[in-house]
C-alpha positions as CSV (number, residue, x, y, z in Angstrom):
1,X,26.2,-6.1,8.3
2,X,28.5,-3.0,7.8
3,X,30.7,-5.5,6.1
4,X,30.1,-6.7,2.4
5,X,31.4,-10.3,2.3
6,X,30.3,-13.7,1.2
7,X,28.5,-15.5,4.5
8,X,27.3,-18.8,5.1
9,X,23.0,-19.3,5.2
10,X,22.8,-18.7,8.4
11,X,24.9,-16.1,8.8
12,X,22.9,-14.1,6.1
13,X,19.5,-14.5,8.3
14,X,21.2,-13.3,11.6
15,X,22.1,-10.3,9.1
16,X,18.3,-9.7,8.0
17,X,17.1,-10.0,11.5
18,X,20.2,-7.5,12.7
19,X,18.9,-5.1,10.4
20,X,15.2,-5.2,11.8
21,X,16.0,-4.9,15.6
22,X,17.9,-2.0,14.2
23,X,15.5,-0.2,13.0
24,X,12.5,-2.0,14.0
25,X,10.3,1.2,14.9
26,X,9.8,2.6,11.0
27,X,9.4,-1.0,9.6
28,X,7.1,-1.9,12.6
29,X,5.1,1.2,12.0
30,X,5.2,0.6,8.2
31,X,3.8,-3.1,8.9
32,X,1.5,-1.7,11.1
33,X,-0.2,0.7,8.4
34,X,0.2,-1.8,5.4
35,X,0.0,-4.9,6.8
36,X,-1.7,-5.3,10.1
37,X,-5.4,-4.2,8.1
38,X,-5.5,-7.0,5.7
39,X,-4.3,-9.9,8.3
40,X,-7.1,-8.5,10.6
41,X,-9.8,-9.8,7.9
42,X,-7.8,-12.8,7.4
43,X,-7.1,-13.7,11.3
44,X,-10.7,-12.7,12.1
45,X,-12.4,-14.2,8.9
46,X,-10.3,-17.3,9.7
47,X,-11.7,-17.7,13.0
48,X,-14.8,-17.1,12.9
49,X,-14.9,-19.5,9.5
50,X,-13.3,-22.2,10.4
51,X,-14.5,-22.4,14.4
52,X,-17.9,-21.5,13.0
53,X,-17.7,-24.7,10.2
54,X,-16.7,-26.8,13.4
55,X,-19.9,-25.8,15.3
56,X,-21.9,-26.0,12.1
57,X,-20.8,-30.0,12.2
58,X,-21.3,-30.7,15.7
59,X,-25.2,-28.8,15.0
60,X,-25.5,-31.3,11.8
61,X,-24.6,-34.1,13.9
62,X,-27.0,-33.6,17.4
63,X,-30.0,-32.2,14.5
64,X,-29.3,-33.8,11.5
65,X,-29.9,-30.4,9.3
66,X,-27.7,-27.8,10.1
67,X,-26.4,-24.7,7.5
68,X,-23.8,-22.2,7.9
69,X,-24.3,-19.6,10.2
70,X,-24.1,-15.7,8.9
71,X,-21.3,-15.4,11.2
72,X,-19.1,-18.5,9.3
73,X,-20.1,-16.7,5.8
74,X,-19.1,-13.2,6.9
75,X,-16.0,-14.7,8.2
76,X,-15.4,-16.6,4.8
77,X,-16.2,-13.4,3.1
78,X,-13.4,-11.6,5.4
79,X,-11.0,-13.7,5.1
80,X,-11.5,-13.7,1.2
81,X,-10.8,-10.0,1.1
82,X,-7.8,-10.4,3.9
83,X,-5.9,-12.3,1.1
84,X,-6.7,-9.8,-1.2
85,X,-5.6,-6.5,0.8
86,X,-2.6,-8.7,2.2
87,X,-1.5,-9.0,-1.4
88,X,-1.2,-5.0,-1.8
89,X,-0.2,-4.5,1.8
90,X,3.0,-6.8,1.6
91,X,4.3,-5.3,-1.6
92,X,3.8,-1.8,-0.4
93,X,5.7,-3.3,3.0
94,X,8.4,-5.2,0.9
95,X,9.0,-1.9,-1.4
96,X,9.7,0.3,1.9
97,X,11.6,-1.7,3.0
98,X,14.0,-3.0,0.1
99,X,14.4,1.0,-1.1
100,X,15.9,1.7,2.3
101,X,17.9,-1.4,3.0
102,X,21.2,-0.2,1.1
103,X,20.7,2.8,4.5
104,X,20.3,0.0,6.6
105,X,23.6,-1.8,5.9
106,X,25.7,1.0,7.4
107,X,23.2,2.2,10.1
108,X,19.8,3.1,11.2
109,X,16.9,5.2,9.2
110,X,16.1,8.1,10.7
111,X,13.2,9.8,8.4
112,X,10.2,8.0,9.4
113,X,8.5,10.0,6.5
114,X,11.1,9.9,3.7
115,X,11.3,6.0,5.0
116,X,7.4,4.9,4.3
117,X,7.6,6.9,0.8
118,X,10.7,5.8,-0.4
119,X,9.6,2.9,-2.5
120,X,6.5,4.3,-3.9
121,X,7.3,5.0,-7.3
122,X,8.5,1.5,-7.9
123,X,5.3,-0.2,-5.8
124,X,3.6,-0.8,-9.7
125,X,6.7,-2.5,-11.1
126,X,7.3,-4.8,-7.9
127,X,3.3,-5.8,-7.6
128,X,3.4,-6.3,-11.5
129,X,6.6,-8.5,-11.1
130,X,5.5,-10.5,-8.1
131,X,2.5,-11.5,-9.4
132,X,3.8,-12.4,-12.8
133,X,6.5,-15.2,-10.8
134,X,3.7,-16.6,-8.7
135,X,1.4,-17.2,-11.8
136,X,4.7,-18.4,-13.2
137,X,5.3,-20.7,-10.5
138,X,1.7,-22.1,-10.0
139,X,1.8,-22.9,-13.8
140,X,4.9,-24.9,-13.8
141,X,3.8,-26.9,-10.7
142,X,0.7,-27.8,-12.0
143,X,2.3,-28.8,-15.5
144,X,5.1,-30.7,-13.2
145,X,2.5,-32.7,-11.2
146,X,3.7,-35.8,-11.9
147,X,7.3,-34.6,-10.7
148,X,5.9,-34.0,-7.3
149,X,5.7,-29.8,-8.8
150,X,9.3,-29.5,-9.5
151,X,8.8,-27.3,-12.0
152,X,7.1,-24.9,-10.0
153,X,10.2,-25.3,-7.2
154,X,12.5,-24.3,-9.9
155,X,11.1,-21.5,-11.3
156,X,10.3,-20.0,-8.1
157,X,14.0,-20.5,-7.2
158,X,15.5,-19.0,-10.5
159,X,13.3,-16.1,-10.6
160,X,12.8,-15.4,-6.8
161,X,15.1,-12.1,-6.8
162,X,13.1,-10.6,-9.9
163,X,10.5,-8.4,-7.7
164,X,13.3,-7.3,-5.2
165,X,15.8,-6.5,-8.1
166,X,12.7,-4.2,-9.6
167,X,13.1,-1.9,-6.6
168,X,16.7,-2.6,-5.9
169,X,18.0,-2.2,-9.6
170,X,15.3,0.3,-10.7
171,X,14.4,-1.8,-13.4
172,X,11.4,-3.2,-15.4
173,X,9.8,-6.6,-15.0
174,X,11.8,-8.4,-17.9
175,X,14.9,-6.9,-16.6
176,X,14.3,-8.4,-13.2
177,X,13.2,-11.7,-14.7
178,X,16.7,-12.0,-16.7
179,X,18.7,-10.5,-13.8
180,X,17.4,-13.1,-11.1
181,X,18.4,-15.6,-13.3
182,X,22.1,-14.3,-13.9
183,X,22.0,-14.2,-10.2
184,X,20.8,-17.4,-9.2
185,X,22.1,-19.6,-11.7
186,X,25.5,-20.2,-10.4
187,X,24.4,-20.9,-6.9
188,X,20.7,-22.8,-7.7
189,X,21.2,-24.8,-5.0
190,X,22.6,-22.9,-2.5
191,X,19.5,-20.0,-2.9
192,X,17.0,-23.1,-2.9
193,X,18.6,-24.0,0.6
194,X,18.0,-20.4,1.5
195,X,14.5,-20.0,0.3
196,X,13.4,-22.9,1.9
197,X,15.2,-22.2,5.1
198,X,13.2,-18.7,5.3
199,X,9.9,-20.1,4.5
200,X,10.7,-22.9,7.6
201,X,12.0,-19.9,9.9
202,X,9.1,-17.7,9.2
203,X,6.8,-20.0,10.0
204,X,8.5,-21.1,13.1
205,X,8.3,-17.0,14.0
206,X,4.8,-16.8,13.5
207,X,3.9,-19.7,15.6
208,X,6.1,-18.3,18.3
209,X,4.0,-15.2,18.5
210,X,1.1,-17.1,18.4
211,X,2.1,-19.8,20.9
212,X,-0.2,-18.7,23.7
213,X,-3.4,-19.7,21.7
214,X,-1.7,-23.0,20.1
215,X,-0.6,-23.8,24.3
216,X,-4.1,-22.8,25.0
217,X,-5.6,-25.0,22.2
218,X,-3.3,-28.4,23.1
219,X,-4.4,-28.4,26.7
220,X,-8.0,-28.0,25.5
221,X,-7.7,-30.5,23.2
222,X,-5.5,-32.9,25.5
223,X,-9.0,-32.3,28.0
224,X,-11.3,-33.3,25.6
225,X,-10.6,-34.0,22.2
226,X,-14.0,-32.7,21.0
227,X,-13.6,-29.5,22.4
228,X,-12.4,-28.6,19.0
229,X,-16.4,-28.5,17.7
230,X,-18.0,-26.7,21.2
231,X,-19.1,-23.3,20.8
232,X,-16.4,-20.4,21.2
233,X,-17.6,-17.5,22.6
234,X,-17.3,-14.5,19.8
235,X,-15.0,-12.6,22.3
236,X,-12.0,-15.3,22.6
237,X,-12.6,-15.7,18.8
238,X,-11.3,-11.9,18.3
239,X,-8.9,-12.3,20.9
240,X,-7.4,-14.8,18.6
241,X,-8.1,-13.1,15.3
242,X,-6.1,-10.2,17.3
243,X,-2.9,-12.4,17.9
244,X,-2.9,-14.1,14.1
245,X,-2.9,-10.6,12.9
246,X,0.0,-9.5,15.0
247,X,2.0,-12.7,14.4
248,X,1.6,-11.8,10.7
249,X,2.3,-8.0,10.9
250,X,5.5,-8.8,13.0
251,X,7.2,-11.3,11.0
252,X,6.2,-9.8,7.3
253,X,9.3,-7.7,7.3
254,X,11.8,-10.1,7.5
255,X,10.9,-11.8,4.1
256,X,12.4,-9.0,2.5
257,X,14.9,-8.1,4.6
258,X,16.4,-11.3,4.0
259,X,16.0,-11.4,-0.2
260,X,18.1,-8.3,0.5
261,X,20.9,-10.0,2.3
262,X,21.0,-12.7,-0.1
263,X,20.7,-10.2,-3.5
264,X,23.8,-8.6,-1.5
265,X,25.1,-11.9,-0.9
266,X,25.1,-13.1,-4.8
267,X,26.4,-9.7,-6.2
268,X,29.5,-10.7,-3.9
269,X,29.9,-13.5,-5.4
270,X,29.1,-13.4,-8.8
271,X,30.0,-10.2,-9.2
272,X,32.6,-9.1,-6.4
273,X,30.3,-6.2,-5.4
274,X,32.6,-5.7,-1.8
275,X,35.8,-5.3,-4.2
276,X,33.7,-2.4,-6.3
277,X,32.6,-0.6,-2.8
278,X,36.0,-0.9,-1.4
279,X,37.2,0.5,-4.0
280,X,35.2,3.4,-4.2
281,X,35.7,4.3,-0.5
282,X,39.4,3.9,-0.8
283,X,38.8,6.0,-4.1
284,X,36.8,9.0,-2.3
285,X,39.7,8.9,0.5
286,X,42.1,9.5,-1.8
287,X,39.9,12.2,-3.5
């Protein structure tokens, strides 16, 4: 993306994942310290929960009184505090990254140090912000229930580059909030597109890394379609916590590599950012 210009969709996610391949190794290794932590609880907590609420069923069913295992409630437990430490570990991801992204549009980050520090001093406003827009979003779904939660789909959308902008912009939570909106008003639907494009895609990522277990499940299941509730050994169980984990540490980064592209994206077009750069450079030529 050494170009600033208006691009179609997706155009603007070939961009995002351009900029990771390029310098995958400090935003792996970011993901890796920040990330990969908190979706170990939550790929192990989810195995062993759900597998071990699967057993639990089948041991109701052959003795007619069965409870939950300690293993199913320490995997509960576990994947409770995943959530909670993913929650901290992708803003601290999603700020390293989006402070170094302007670097990344004409090239490739060099300071592995100066890179996982860079976004630390806005980390507070970003958490603060992103929090505030999901509460925001939750609420208006739930008080749009009736409109199949559009209320929650529109909020979301409108204020979706208000945690980004924090770090981005430097600015405060209200500022963000108000300069989302500027942002995304003019092109609602096109962002909405976007958004729900990238929630599709990254989905689609994460079961691609995980496609050995989901290949490995089908044929099980094709076998014998109770194989679901037979006891897993506790090995292949971490195996599989092992691969959720990585599937979610690999494919956090592009989330906000792409809000990036498309903040970029709007500023071009609301705002004519590539005329102001260009004239700058042609400026400091001249100079």
């Amino acid at each position: 993306m050494s170009e600033l210009r208006a691009r179609p969709i997706g155009v603007l996610i070939d961009d995002a994942l351009a900029m990771y391949r390029a310098n995958a190794r400090p935003i792996l290794l970011a993901a890796a310290l920040s990330v990969f932590p908190a979706a170990l609880f939550v790929g192990l907590g989810q195995e062993f929960y759900l597998r071990g609420f699967f057993e639990t069923i089948v041991a109701a069913r052959d003795t007619a009184m069965a409870t939950p295992s300690f293993s199913v409630l320490l995997g509960y437990a576990a994947m409770s505090l995943g959530l909670w430490l993913m929650l901290f570990g992708r803003a601290y991801l999603d700020v390293t990254v989006l402070a170094a992204a302007p670097q990344m549009l004409h090239g490739r980050v060099t300071d592995a140090r100066a890179f996982l520090k860079g976004g630390l001093r806005r980390y507070g406003w970003y958490l603060l912000t992103g929090w505030l827009v999901q509460v925001a979003a939750q609420l208006a779904a739930f008080a749009s229930f009736f409109a199949l939660f559009a209320g929650g789909l529109v909020l979301w959308t409108f204020w979706s580059l208000a945690a980004p902008i924090t770090v981005l912009e430097n600015a405060n939570t209200s500022e963000g909030i108000r300069r989302s909106f500027e942002l995304v008003k003019p092109h609602f639907w096109r962002v909405l597109r976007f958004l729900v494009l990238l929630t599709v895609l990254v989905g689609l990522f994460e079961g691609a890394v995980a496609s050995p277990l989901i290949v490995r499940q089908v044929v099980v299941a094709a076998q014998n379609p109770e194989a679901i509730f037979y006891q897993t050994p506790v090995a292949w169980k971490i195996v599989e916590g092992l691969v959720l984990a990585a599937s979610m540490t690999f494919v956090a980064p592009i989330t906000s590599l792409a809000f990036f592209v498309l903040y970029i994206d709007l500023r071009t077009r609301s705002e004519g950012i590539d005329l102001i750069m260009r004239a700058r450079r042609l400026a400091a030529r001249r100079a």
